[in-house]
C-alpha positions, 0 to 999 in steps of 0.5 A: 314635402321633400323635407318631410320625407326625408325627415320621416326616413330619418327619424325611421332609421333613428327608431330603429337604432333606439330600439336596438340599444332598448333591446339591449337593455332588456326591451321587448319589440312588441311588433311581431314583423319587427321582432322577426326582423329583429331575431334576423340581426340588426342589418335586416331589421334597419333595413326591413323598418327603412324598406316599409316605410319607404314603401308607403311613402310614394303612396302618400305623395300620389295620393296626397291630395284625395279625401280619406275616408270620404272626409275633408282630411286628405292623404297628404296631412298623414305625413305631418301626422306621422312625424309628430307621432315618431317624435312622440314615439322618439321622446318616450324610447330617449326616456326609456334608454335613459331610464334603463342604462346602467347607472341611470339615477331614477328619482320615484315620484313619491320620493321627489314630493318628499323631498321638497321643501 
């Protein structure tokens, strides 16, 4: 359990700073708490997004073993969810940064077809 927490609050800061560099590169943050904290500096939107989801944590692990929704799911499988979706989440920003940074060669799906013996 430890080791998901601390997995979860890891891949939360490293969110946070792909998001940074994607807004860099002309991203928009479409979540509206994060792009005030966004519009606030860098500092206050790391350690709004650490804050939040540290928050919730403690919820996750009390309540681990109660049925959600009056369901046979617990709580606790939310945590094992949760990583899955951030590195999902993790994987689609790294695509998009490598797409957006300057110099990026991009290669169109039509083109690679075409291209193929």
């Amino acid at each position: 359990m430890l080791a998901m927490i601390v997995a979860l609050l890891g891949l939360t800061i490293l969110d946070g700073v792909l998001t940074l560099e994607l807004i860099d590169l002309n991203s928009e943050e479409i979540n509206p708490v994060m792009a005030h904290l966004i519009r606030r500096g860098d500092v206050a939107f790391l350690m709004g997004k650490y804050i939040l989801t540290a928050i919730g944590i403690p919820f996750l692990v009390v309540y681990q073993h109660y049925p959600l929704f009056r369901t046979r799911f617990r709580v606790g499988w939310l945590l094992p969810i949760f990583l899955g979706l951030y590195l999902i989440l993790l994987f689609y920003q790294w695509t998009l940064f490598q797409i957006g940074r300057p110099g990026a060669k991009v290669s169109a799906p039509a083109q690679i077809a075409r291209a193929s013996p």
